[in-house]
Backbone and ligand atoms as CSV (ligand in chain L), in Angstrom:
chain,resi,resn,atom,element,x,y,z
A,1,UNK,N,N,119.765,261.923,30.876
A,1,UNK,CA,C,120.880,261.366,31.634
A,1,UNK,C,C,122.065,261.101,30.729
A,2,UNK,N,N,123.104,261.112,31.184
A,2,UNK,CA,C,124.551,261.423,30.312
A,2,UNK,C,C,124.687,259.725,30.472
A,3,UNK,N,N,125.586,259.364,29.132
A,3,UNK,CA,C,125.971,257.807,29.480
A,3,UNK,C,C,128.032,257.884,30.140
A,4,UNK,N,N,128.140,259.197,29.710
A,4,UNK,CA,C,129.464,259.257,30.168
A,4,UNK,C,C,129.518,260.809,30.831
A,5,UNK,N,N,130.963,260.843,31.332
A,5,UNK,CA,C,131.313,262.230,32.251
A,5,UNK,C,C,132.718,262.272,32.355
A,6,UNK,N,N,133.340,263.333,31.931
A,6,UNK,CA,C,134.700,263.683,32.581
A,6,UNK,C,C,134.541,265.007,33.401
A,7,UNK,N,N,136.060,264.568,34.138
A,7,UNK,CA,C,135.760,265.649,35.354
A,7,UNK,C,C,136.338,266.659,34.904
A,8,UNK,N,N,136.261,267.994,35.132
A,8,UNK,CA,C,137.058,268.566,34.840
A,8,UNK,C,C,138.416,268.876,35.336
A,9,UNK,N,N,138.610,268.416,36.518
A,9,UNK,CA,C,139.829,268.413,37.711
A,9,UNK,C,C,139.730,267.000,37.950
A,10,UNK,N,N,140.683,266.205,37.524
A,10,UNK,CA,C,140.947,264.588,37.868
A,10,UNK,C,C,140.792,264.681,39.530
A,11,UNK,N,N,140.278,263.606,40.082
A,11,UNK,CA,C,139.973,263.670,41.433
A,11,UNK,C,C,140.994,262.588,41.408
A,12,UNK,N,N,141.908,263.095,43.049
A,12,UNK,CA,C,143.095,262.045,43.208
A,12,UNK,C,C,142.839,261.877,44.059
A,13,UNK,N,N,143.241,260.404,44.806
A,13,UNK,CA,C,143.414,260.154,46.230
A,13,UNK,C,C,144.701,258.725,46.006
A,14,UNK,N,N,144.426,258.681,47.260
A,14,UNK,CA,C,146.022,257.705,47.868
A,14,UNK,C,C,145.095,256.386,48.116
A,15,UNK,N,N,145.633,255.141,47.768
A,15,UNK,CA,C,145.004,253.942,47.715
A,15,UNK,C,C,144.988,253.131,48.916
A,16,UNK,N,N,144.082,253.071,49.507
A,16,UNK,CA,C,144.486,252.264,51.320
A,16,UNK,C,C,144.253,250.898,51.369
A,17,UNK,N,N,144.631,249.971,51.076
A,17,UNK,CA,C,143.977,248.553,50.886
A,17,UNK,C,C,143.290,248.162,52.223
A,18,UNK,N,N,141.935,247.711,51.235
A,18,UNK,CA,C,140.491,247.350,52.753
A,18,UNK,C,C,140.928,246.057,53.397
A,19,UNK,N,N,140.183,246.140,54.197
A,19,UNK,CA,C,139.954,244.495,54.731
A,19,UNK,C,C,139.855,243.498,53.530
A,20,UNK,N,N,139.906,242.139,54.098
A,20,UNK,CA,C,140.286,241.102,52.983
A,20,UNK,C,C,138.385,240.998,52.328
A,21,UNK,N,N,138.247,241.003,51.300
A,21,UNK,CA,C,136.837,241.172,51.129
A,21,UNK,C,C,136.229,242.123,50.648
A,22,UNK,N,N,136.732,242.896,51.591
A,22,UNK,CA,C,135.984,244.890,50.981
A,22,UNK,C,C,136.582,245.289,50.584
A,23,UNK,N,N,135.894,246.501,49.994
A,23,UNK,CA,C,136.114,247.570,48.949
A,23,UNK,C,C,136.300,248.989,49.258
A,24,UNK,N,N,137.529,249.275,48.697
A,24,UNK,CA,C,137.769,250.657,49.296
A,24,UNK,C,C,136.815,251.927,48.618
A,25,UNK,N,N,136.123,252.489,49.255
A,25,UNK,CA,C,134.543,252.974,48.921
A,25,UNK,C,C,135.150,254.988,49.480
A,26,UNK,N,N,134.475,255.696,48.396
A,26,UNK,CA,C,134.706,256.601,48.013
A,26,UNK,C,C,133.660,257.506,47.687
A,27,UNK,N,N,133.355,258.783,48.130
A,27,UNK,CA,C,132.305,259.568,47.399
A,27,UNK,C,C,133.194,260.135,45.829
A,28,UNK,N,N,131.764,260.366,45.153
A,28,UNK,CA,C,132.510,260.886,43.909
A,28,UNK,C,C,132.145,262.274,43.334
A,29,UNK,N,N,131.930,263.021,43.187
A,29,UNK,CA,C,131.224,264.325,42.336
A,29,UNK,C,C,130.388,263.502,41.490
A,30,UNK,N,N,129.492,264.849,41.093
A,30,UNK,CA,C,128.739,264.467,40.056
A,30,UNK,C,C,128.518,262.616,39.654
A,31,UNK,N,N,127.562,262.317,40.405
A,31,UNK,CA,C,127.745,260.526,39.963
A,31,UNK,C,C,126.679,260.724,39.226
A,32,UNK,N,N,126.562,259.385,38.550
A,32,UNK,CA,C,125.690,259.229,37.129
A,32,UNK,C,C,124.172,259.887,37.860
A,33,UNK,N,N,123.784,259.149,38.915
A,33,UNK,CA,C,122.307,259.407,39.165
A,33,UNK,C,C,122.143,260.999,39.331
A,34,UNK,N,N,123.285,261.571,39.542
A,34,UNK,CA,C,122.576,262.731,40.005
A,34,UNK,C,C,122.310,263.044,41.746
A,35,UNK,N,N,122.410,261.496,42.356
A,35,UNK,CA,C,122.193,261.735,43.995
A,35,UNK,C,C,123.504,261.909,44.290
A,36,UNK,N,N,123.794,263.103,45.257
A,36,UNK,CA,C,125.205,262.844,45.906
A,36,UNK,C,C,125.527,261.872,47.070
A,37,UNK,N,N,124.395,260.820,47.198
A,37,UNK,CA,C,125.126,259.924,48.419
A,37,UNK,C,C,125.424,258.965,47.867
A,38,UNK,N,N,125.476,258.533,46.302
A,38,UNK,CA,C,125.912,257.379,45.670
A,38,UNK,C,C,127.504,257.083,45.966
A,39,UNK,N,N,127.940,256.207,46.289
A,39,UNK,CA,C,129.523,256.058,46.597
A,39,UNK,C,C,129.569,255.420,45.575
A,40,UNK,N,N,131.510,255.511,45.031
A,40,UNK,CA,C,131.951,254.753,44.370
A,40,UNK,C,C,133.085,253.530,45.032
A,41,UNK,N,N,133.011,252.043,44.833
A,41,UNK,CA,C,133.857,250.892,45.411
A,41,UNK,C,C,134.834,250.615,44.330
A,42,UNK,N,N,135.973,250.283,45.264
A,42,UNK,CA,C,137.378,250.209,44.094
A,42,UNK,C,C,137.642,248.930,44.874
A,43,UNK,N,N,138.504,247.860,43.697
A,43,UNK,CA,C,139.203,246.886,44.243
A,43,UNK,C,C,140.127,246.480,43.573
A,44,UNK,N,N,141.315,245.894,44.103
A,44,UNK,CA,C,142.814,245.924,43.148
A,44,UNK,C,C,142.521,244.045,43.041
A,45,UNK,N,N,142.509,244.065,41.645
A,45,UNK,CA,C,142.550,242.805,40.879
A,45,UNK,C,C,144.267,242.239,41.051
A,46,UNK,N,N,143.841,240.937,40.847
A,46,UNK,CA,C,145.217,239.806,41.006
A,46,UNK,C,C,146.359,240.435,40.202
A,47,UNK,N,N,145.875,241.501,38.818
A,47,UNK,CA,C,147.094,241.870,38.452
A,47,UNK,C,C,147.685,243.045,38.902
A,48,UNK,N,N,147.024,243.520,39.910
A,48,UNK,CA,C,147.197,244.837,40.414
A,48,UNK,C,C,146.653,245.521,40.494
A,49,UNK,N,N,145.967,245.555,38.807
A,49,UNK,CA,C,145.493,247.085,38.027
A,49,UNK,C,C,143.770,246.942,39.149
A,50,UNK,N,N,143.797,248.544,39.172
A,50,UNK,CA,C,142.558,248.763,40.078
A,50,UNK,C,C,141.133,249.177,39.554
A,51,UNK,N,N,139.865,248.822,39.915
A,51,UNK,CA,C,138.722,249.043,39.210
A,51,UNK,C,C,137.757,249.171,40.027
A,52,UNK,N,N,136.953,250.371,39.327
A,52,UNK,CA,C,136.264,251.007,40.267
A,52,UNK,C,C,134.703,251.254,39.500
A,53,UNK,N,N,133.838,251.093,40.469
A,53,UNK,CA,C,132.244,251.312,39.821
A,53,UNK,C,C,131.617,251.917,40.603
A,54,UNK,N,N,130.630,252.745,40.136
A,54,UNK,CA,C,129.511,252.827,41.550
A,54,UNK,C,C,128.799,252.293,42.009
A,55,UNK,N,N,128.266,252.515,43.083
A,55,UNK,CA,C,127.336,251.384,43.771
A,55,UNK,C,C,125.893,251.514,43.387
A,56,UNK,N,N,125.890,250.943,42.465
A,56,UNK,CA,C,124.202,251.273,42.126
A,56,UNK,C,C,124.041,249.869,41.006
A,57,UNK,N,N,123.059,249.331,41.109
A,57,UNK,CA,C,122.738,247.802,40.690
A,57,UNK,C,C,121.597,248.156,39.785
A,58,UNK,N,N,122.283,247.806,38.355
A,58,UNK,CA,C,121.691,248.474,37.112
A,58,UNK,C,C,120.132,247.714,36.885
A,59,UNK,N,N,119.611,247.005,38.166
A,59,UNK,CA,C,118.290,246.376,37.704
A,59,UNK,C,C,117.358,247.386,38.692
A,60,UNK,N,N,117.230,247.855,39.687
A,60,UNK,CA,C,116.509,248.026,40.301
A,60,UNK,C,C,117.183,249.674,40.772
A,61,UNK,N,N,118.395,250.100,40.777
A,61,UNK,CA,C,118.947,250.985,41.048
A,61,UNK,C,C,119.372,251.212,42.268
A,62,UNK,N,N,119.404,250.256,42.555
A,62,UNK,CA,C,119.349,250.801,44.795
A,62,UNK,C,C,121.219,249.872,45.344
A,63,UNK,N,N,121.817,250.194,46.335
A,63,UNK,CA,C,123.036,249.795,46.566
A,63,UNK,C,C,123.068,248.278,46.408
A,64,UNK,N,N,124.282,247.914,45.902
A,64,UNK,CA,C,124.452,246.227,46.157
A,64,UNK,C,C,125.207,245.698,47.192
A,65,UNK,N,N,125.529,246.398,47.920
A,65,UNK,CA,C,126.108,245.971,49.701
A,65,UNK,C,C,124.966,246.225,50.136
A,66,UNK,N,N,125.402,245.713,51.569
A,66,UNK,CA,C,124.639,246.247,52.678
A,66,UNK,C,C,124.802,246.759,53.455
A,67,UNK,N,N,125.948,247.764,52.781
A,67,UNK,CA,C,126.584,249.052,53.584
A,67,UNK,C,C,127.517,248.628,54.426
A,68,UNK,N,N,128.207,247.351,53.626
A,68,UNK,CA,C,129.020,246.967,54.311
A,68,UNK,C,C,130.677,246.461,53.755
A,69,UNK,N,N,130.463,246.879,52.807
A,69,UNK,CA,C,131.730,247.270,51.561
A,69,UNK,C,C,131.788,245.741,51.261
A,70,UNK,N,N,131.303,245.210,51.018
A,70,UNK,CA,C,131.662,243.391,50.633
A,70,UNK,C,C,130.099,243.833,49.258
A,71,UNK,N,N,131.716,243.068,48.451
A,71,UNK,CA,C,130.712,243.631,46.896
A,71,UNK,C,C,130.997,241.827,46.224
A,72,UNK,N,N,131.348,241.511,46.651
A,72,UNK,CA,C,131.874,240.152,45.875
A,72,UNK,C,C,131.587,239.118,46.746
A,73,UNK,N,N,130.626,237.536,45.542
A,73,UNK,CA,C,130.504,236.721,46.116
A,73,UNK,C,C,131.641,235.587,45.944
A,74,UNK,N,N,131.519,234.334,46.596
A,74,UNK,CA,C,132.705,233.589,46.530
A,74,UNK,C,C,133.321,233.125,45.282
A,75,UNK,N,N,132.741,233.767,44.117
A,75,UNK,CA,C,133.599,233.309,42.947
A,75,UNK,C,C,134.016,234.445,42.240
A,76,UNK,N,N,133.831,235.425,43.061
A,76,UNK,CA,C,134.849,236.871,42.730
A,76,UNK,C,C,134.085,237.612,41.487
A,77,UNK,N,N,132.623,237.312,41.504
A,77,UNK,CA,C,131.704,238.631,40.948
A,77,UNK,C,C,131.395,239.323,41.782
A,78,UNK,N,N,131.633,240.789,41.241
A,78,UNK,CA,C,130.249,241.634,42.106
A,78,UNK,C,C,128.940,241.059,42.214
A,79,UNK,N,N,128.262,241.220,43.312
A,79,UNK,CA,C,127.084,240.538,43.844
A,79,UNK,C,C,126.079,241.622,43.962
A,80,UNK,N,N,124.773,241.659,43.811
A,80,UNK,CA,C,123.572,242.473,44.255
A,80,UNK,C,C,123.209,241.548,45.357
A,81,UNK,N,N,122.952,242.001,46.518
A,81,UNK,CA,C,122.401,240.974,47.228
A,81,UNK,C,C,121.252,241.317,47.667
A,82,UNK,N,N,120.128,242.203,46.686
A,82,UNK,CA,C,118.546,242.329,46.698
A,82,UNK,C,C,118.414,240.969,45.912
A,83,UNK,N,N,118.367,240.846,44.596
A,83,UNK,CA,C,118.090,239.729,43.710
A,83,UNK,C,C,118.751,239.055,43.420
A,84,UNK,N,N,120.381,238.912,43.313
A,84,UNK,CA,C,121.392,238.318,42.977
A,84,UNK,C,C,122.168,238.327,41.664
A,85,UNK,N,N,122.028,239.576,41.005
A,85,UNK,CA,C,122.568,239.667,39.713
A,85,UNK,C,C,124.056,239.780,39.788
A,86,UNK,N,N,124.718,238.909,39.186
A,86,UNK,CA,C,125.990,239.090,39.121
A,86,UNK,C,C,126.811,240.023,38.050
A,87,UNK,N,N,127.942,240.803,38.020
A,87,UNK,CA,C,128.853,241.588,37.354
A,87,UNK,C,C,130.250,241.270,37.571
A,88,UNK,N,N,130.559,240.843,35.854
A,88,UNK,CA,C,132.299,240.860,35.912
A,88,UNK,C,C,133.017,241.430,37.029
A,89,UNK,N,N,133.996,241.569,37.700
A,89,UNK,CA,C,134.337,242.656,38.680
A,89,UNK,C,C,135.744,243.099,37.417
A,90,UNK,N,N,136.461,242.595,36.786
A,90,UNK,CA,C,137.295,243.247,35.932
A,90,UNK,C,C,136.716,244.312,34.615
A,91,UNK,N,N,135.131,243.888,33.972
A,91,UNK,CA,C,134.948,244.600,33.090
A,91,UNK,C,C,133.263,245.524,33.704
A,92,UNK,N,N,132.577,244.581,34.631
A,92,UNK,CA,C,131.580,245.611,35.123
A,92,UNK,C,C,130.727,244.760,34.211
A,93,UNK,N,N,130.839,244.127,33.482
A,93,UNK,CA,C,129.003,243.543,32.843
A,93,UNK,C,C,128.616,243.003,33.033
A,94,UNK,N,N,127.106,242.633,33.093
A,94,UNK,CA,C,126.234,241.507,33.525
A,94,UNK,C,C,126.570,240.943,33.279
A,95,UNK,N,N,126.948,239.320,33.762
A,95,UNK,CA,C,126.779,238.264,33.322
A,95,UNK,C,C,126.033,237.446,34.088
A,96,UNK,N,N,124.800,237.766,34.613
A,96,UNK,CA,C,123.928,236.647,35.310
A,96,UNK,C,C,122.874,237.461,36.309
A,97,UNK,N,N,121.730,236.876,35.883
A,97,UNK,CA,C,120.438,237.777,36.864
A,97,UNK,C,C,119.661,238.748,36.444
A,98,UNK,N,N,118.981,239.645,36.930
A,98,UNK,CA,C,118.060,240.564,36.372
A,98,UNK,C,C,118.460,241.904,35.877
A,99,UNK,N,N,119.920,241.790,35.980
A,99,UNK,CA,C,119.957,243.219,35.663
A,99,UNK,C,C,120.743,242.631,34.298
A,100,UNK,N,N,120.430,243.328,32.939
A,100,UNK,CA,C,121.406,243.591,31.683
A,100,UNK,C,C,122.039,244.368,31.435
A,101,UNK,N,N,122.055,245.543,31.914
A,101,UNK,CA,C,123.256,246.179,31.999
A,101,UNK,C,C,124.833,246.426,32.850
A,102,UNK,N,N,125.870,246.610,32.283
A,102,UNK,CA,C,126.973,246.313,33.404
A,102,UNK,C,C,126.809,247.636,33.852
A,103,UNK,N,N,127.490,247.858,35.154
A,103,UNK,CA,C,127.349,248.828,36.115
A,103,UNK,C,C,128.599,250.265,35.865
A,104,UNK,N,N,128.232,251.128,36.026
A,104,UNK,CA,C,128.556,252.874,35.505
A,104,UNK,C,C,130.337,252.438,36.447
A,105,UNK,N,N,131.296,252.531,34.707
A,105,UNK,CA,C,132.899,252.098,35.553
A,105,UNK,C,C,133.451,253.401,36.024
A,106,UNK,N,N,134.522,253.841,36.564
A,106,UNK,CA,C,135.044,254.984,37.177
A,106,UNK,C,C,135.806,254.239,36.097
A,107,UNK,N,N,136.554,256.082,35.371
A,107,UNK,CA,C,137.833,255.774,34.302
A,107,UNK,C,C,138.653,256.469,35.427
A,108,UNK,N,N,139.661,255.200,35.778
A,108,UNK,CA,C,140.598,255.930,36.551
A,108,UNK,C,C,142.446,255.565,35.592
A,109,UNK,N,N,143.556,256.456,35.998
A,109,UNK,CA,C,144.602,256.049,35.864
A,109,UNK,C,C,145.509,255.396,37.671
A,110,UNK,N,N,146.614,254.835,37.593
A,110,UNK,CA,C,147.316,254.858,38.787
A,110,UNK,C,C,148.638,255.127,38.312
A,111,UNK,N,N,149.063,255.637,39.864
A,111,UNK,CA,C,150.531,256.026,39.385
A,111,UNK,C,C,151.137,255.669,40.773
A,112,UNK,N,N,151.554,254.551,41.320
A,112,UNK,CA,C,151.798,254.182,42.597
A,112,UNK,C,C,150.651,253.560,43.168
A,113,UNK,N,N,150.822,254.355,44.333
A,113,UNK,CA,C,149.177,254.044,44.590
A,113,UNK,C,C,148.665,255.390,44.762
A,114,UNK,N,N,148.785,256.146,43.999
A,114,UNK,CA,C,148.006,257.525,44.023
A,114,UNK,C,C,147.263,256.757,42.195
A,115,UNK,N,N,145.794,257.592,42.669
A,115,UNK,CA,C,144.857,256.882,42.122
A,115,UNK,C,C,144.303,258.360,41.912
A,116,UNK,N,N,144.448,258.435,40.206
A,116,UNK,CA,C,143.800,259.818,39.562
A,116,UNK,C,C,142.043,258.971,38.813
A,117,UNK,N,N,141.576,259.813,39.134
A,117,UNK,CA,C,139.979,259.763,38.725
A,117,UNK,C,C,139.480,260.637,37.345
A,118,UNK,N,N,139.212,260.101,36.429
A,118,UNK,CA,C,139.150,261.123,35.208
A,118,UNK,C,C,137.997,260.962,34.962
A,119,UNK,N,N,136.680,259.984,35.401
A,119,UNK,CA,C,135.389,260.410,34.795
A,119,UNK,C,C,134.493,258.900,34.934
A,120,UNK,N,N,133.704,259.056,34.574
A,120,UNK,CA,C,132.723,257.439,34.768
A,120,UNK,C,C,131.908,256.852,33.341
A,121,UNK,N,N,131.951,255.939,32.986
A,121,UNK,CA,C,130.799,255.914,31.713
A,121,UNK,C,C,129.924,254.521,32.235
A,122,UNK,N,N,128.947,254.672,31.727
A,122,UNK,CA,C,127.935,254.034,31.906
A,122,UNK,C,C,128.089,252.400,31.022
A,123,UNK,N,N,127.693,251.297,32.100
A,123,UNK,CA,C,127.969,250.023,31.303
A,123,UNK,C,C,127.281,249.630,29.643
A,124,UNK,N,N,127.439,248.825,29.592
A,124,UNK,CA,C,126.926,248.092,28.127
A,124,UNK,C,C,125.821,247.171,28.304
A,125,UNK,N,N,125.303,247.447,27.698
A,125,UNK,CA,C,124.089,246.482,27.448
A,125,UNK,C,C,124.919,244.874,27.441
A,126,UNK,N,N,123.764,243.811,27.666
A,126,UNK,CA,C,124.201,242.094,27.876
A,126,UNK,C,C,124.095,242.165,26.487
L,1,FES,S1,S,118.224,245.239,42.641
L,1,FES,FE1,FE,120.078,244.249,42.103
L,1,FES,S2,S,119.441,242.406,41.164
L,1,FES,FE2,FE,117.597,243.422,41.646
C-alpha cells in the first residue's frame, strides 16, 4: 500500500458550501484503499483555507459518518461515531481514542472556489 499518491491530471471541481454541519463529500480516483466507493469530505475552516480527507477511520477502517456528511462533533473534531476517536479537522491527526493514526489528507490547492486536487498522503502516526 502506497503512503502517498499524485494524480496525474489534478482533479478540479467548483466548491458548493453544505449545509451548516456537513461536508461537502466527493468521489476521488484511485483512493488509498484501493475501494472505489471510498468518498472524500471537504470543509472550509474559519480561515477559509479548505481541507479535505477521506472517509475512512484509521482504527477499524470503515466510514466515520453515517452516511450522513456530519463529520464533526460539537467541539469541531472529526468524529468516528463507531468508537469515538477523535481527529484534528485542520491537520487530520489523532488526538483522542483508538485510532493513532491521523486520517489519509487530500493535497488540494484553491483558486476561488475552484478547488484543484493534486493527490492524498497518508496521516502520521500519534
Ligand atoms: S472504527 Fe473509528 S474509532 Fe473505531
Amino acid at each position: 500500500m502506497r503512503d502517498e499518491h499524485r494524480y496525474e491530471t489534478p482533479i478540479e471541481f467548483d466548491w458548493i458550501e453544505p449545509e451548516d454541519g456537513k461536508a461537502f463529500v466527493i468521489d476521488l480516483p484511485e483512493p488509498p484503499s484501493g475501494d472505489k466507493s471510498d468518498q472524500a469530505f471537504f470543509y472550509r475552516l474559519a480561515s477559509g483555507r479548505i481541507v479535505g480527507y477521506f472517509n475512512r477511520c484509521m482504527h477499524v477502517r470503515i466510514p466515520l459518518d453515517y452516511d450522513d456528511r456530519r463529520f464533526l462533533d460539537s467541539s469541531g473534531f472529526v468524529v468516528c461515531r463507531v468508537h469515538g476517536a477523535r481527529y484534528d479537522l485542520e491537520t487530520g491527526d489523532a488526538v483522542l481514542g483508538p485510532a493513532y493514526t491521523g486520517l489519509t489528507r487530500v493535497d488540494l490547492t484553491m483558486d476561488g472556489n475552484r478547488i484543484r486536487v493534486t493527490g492524498w498522503k497518508k496521516g502520521k502516526m500519534a
